[in-house]
LUMFI-150484 format. One record per residue: residue in one letter; z, x, y of N, C-alpha, C in turn. Coordinates in steps of 0.1 Angstrom, whole numbers, padded with zeros to 4 digits, always signed. Atoms other than C-alpha are relative to their C-alpha. Layout:
% LUMFI-150484
AZXYZXYZXY ...
This chain:
% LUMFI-150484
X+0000+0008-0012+0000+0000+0000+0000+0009+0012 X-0003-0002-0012-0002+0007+0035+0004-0009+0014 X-0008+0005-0008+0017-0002+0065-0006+0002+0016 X+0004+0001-0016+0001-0013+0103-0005-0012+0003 X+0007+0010-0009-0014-0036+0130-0012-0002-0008 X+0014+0004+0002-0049-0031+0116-0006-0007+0007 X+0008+0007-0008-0062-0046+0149-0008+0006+0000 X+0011-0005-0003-0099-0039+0148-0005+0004-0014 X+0003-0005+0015-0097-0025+0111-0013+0011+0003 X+0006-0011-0003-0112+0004+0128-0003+0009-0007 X-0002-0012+0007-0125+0039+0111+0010+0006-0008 X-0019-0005+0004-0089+0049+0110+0004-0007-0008 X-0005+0009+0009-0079+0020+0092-0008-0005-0016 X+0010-0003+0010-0111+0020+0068+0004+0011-0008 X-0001-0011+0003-0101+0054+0059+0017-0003-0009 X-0014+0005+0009-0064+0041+0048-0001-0007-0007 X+0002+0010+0011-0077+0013+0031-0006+0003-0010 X+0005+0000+0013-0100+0030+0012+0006+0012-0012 X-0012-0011+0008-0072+0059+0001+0009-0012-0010 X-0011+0009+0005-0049+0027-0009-0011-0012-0010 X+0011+0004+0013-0083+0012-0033+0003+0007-0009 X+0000-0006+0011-0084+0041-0051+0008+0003-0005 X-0009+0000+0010-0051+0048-0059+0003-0011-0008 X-0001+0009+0005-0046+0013-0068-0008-0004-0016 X+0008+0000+0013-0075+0011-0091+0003+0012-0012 X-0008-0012+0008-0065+0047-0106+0011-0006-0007 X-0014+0005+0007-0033+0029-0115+0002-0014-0003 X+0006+0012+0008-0045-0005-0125+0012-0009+0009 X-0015+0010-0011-0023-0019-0096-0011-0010+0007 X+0004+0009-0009-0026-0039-0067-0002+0004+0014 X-0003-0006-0014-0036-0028-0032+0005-0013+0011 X-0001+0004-0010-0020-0038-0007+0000+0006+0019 X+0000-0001-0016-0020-0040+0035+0011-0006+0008 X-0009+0001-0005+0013-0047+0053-0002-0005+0016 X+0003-0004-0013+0009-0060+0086+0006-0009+0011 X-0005+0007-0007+0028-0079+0113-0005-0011+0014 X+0002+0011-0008+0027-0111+0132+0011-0003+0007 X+0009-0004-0008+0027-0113+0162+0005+0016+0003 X+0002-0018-0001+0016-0075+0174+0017+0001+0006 X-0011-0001-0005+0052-0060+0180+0000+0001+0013 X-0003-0001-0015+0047-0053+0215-0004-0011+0005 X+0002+0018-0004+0042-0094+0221+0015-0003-0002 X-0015+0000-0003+0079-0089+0214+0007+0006+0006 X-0006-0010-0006+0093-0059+0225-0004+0000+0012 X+0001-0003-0012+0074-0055+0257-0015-0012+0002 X+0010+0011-0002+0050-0088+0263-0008+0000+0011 X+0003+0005-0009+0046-0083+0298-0012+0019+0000 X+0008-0008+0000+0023-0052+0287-0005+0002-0014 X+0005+0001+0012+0008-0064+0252-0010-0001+0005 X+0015+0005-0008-0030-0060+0255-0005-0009-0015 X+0003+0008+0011-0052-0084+0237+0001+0001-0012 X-0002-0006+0013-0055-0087+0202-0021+0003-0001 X+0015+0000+0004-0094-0076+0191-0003-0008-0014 X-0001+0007+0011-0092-0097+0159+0013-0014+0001 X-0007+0006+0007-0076-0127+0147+0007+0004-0014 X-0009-0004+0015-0050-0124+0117-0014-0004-0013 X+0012+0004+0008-0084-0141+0096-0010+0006+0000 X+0009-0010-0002-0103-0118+0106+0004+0012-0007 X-0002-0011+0009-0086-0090+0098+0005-0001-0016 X-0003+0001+0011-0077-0104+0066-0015+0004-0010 X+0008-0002+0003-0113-0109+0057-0009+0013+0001 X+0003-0016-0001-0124-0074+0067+0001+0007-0008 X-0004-0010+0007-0099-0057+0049-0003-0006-0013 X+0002+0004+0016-0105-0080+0017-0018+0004-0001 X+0010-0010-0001-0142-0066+0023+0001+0012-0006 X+0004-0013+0006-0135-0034+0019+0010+0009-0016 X-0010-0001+0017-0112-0040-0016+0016-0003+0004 X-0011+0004+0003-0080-0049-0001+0005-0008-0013 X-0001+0014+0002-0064-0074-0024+0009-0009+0009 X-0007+0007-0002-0036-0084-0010+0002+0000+0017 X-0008-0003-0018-0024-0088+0033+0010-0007+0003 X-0012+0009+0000+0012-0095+0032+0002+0002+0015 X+0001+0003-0009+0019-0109+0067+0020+0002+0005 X-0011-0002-0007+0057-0097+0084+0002-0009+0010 X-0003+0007-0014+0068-0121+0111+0010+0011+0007 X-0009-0009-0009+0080-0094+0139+0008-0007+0009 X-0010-0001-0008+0110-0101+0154+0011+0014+0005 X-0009-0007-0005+0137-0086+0178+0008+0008-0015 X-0012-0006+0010+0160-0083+0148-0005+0006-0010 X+0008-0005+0013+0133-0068+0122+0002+0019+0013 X+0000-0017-0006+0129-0039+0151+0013+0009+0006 X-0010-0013-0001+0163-0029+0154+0007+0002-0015 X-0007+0001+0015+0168-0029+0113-0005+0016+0000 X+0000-0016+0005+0174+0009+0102-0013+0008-0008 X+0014-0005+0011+0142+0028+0088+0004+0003-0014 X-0005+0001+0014+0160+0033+0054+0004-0015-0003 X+0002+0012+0000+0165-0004+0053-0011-0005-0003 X+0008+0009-0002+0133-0016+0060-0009+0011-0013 X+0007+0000+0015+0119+0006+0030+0006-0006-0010 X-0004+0005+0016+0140-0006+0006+0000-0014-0001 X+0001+0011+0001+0141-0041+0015-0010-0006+0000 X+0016+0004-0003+0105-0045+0022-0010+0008-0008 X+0005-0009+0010+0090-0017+0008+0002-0003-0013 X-0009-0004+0016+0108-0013-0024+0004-0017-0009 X-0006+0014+0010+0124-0047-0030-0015-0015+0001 X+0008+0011+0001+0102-0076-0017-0015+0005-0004 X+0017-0001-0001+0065-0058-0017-0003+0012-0016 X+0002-0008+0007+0075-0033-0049-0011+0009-0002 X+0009-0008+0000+0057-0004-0038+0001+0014-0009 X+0001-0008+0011+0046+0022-0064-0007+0018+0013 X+0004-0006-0012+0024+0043-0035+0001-0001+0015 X-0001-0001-0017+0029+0045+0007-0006+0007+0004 X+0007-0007-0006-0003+0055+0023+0002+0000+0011 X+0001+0002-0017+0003+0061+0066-0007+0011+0001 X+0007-0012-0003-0011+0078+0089+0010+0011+0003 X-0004-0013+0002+0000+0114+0093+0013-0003+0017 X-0012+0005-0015+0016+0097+0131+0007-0011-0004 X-0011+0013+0002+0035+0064+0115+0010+0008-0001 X-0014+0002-0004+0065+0058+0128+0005-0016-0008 X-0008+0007+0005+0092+0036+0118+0010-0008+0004 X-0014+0000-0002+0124+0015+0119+0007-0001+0016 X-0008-0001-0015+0149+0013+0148-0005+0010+0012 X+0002-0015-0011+0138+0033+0180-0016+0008-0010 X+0009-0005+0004+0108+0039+0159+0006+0016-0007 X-0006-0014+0002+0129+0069+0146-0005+0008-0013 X+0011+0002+0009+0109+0069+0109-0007+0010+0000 X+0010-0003+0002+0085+0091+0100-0010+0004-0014 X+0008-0001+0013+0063+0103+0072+0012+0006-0011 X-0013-0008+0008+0089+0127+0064+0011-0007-0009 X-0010+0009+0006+0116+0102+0065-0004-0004-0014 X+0005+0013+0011+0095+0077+0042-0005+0006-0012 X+0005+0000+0013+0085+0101+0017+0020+0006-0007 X-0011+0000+0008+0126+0110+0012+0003-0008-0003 X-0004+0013+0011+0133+0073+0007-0007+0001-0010 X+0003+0002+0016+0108+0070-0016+0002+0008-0007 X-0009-0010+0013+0120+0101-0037+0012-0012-0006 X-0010+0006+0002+0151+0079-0036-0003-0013-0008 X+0003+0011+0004+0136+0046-0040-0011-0003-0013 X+0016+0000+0009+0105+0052-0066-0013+0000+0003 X+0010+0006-0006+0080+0051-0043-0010+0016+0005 X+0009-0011-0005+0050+0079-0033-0002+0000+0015 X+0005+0002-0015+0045+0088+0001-0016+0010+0004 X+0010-0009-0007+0012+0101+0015-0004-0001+0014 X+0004-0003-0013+0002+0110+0050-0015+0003+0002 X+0011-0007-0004-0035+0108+0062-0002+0004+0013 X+0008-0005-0014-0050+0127+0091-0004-0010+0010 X+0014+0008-0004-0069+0108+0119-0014+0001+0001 X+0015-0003+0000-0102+0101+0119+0000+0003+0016 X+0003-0008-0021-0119+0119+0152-0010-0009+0003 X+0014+0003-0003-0148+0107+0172+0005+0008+0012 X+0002-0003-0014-0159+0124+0201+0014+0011+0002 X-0011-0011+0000-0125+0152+0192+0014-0008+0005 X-0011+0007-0004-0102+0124+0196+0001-0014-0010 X+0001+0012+0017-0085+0099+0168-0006-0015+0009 X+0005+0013-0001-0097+0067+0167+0014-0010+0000 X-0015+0011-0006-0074+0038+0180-0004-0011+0004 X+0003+0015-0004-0074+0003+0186-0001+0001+0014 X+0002+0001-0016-0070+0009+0226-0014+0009+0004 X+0013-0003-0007-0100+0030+0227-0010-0006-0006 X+0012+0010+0005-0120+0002+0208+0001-0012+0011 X+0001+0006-0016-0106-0022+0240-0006+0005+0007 X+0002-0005-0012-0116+0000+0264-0013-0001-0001 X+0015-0003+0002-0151+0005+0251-0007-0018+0000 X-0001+0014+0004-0151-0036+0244-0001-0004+0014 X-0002+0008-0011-0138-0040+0281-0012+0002+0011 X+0012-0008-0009-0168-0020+0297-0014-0004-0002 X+0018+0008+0007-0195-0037+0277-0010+0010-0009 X+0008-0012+0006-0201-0004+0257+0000-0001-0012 X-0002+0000+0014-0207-0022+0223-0006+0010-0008 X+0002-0015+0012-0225+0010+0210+0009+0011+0000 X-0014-0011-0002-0192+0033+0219+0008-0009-0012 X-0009+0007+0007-0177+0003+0203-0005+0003-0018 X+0003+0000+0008-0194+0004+0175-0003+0014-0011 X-0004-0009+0007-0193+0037+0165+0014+0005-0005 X-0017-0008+0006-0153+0040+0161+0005-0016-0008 X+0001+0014+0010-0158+0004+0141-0004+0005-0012 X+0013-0002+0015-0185+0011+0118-0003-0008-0004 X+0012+0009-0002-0200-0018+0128+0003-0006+0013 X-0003+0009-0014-0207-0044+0154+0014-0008+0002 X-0013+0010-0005-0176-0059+0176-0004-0017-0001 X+0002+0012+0002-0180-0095+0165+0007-0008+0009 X-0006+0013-0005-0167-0129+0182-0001-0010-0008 X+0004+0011-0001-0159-0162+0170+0003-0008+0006 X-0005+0011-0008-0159-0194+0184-0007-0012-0003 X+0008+0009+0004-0171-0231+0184-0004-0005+0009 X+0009-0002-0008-0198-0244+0200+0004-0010+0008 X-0003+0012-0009-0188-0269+0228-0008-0005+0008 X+0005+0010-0006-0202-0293+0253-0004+0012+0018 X-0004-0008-0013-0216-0268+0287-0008-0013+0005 X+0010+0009-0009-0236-0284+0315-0016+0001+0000 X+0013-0001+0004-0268-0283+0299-0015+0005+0015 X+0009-0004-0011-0283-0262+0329-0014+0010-0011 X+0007-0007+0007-0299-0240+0298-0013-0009+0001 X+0008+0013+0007-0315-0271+0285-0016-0002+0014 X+0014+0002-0017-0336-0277+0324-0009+0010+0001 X+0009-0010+0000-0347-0244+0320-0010+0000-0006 X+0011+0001+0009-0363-0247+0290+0005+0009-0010 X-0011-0008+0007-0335-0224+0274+0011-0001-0002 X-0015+0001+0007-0310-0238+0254+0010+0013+0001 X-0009-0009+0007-0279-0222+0251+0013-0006-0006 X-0011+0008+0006-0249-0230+0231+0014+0011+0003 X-0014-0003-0002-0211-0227+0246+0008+0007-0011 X-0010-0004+0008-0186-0208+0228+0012-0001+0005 X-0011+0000-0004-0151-0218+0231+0005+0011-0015 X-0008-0012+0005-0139-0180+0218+0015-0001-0011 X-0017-0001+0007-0111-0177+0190+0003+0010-0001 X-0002-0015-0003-0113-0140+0199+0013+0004+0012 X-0007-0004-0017-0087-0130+0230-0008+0010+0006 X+0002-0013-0004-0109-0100+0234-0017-0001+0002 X+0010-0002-0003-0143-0103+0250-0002+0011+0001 X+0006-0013-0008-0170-0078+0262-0003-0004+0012 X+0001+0002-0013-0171-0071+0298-0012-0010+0001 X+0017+0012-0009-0198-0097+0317-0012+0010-0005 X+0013-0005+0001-0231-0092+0308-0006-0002-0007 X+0015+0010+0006-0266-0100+0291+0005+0007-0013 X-0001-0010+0013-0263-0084+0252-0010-0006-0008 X+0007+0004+0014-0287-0086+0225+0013-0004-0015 X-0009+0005+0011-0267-0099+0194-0003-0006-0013 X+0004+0006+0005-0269-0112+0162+0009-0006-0003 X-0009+0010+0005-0256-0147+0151+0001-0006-0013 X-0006+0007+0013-0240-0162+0119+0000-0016+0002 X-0008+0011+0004-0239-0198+0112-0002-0009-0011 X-0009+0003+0012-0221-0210+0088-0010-0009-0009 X+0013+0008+0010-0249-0234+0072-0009+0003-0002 X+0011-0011+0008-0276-0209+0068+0006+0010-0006 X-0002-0012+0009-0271-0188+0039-0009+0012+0005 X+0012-0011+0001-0290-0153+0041+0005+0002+0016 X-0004-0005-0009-0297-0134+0072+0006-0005+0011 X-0008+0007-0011-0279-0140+0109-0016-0002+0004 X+0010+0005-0012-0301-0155+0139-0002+0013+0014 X+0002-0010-0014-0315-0130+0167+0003-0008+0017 X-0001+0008-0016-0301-0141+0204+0006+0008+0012 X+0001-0005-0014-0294-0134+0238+0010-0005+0007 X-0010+0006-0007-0259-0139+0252+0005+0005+0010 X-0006-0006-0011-0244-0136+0284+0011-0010-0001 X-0011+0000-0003-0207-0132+0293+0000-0001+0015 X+0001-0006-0017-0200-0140+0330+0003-0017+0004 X-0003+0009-0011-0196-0167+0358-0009-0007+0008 X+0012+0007-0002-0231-0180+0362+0001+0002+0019 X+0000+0004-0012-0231-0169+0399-0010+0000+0007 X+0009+0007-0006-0264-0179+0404-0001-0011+0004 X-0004+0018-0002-0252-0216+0402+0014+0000+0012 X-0009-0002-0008-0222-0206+0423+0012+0004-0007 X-0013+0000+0008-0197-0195+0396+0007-0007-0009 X-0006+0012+0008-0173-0207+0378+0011+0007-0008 X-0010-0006+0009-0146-0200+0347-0014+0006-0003 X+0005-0005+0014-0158-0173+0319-0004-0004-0008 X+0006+0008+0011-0184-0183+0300-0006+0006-0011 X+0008-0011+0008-0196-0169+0264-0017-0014+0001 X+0016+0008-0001-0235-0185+0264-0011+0008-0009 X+0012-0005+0009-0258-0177+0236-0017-0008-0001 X+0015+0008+0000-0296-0187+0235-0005+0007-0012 X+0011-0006+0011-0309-0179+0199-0014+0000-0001 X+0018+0002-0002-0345-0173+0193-0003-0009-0008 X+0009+0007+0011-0367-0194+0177+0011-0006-0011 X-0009+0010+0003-0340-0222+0173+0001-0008+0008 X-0003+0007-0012-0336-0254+0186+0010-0011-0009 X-0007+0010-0001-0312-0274+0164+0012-0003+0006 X-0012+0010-0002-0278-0294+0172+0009+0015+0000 X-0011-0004+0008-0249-0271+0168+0016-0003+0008 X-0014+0001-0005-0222-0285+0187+0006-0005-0012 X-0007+0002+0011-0190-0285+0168-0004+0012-0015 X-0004-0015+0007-0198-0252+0146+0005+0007+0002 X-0006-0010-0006-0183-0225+0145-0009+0012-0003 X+0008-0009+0002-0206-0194+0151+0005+0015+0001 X-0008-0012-0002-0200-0157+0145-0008+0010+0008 X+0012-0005-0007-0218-0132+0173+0004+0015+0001 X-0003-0017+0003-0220-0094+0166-0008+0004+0016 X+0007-0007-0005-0231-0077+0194-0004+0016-0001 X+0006-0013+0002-0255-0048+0191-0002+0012+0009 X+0010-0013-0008-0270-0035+0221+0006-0010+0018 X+0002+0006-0013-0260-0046+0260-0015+0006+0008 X+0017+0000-0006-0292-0053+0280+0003+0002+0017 X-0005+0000-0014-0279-0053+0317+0015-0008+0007 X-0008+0008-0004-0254-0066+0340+0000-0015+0005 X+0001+0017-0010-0244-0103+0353-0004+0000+0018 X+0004-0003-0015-0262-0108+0388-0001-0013+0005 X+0006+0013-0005-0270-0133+0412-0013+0001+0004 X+0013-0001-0003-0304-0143+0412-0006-0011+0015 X+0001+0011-0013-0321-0161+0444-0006-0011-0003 X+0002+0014+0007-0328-0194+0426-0006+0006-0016 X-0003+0005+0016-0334-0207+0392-0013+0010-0004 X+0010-0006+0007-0373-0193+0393+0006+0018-0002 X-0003-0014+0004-0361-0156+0393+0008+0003-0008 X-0006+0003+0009-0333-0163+0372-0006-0001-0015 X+0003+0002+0008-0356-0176+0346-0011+0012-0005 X+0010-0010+0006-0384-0149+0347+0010+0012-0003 X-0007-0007+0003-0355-0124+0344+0006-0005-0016 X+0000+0005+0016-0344-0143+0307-0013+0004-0006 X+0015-0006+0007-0376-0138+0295+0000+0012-0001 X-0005-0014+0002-0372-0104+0300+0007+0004-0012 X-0009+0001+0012-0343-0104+0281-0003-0004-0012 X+0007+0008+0015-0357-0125+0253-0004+0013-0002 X+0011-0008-0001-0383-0100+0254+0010+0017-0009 X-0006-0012+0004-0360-0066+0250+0008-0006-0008 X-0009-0001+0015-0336-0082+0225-0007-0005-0010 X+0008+0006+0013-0367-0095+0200-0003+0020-0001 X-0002-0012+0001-0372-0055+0207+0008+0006-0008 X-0006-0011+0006-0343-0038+0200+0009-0003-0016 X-0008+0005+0016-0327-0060+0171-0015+0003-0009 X+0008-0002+0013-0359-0054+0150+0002+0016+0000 X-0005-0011+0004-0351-0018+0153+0013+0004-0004 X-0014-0007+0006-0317-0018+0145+0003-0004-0013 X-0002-0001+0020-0307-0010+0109+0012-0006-0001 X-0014+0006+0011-0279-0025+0088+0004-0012+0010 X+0000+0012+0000-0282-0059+0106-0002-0014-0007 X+0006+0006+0013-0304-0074+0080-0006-0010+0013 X+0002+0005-0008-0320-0088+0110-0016+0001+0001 
């Protein structure tokens, strides 16, 4: 087993999961993934928790992707984080989750004050029956990979930064709702997303590919923009997708939307006609670059 957030089930976390497959299978066990609800710092320090990049369903399904079996879920409280680091292996570790191996990373921490470390957790387990191993981090760019530098890259609109300390596209889901069918006048549907993500990409046009849920086989090729329509005069944050060469119904699905490639920024256009020959555009470079991008199945 191993023990963390897993927001993002980033490189770093791929690399733990897939140390905690193999021993598993080597030993005709069970792997498991340990992971806490809600992020501890939504407790301990709320008034500087940053979003989450995944839902708890998401990251379950990720990691059962890549052979988890199991994602036992912790409810974090105040009183779970001042419980002693020799406590919380044996009562959690050892007693409720009977762990045989403890894969962290080579930086987990632990316990009260975070005081815990590899060190600690491989003398309980001497004590307790348990293995402890410590991996490395994965690097990118000479620097580990981390859930805050897959925000930051997320917050900027740089889903190919994002996507290389992923090891794939930053997805969204959401379901499709009711907008003001100004697409529709154009002559270019788009379909609303009310987000079940907390963690958009900054404003702006992206190429993308979409999932929904009643076509089997590949996703849909489209063209979404993030932003405040302030060619119409603004407004809330809107996700807005226009798939290609689609026109049915989908209000009330829920769609999943990878983004691949950003195409430009959100602007104001001086009416609707420049507005629209500018989509076109867009159409234009994301029927482009999604046929060249690999492992979309696109």
């Amino acid at each position: 087993m191993t023990v963390g957030n897993f927001d993002g089930v980033h490189r770093g976390h791929q690399a733990l999961a897939a140390a905690v497959v193999q021993e598993a299978r080597e030993a005709s066990g069970s792997s498991v993934v340990l992971g806490f609800d809600p992020h501890p710092s939504r407790v301990l320090s709320p008034e500087r928790a940053p979003a989450t990049l995944m839902t708890l369903e998401q990251r379950a399904e990720v990691l059962g992707g890549l052979g988890i079996d199991h994602l036992a879920v912790l409810p974090f409280t105040r009183e779970l984080s001042q419980e002693p680091a020799e406590a919380f292996a044996r009562s959690v570790l050892c007693e409720a989750l009977g762990a045989r191996v403890v894969i962290v990373g080579a930086n987990f921490r632990f316990g009260r004050a975070r005081a815990g470390d590899v060190e600690t957790l491989r003398g309980f387990g001497r004590q307790l029956g348990f293995r402890v191993a410590g991996i490395e981090p994965v690097l990118q760019d000479g620097a580990p990979i981390s859930s805050t530098r897959v925000r930051e890259a997320v917050a900027r609109g740089d889903v190919t930064a994002a996507r290389g300390l992923l090891g794939r596209s930053f997805f969204v889901d959401g379901v499709v709702v009711q907008g003001k069918g100004r697409g529709r006048t154009l002559g270019i549907p788009t379909a609303n997303l009310d987000p079940l993500n907390e963690t958009l990409p900054g404003g702006g046009v992206y190429a993308c590919a979409v999932w929904i849920p009643a076509e089997p086989g590949p996703p849909r090729r489209a063209v979404v923009n993030i932003g405040r329509r302030p060619t119409f005069g603004g407004g809330a944050l809107l996700l807005e997708a226009h798939l290609l060469d689609f026109a049915a119904d989908l209000y009330g699905l829920r769609l999943r939307i990878a983004f691949e490639e950003r195409l430009r920024d959100e602007r104001r256009f001086d009416g609707k006609d420049a507005l629209l020959a500018q989509i076109r555009l867009d159409i234009a470079a994301a029927r482009l670059l999604l046929e060249k991008l690999p492992g979309t199945g696109l």
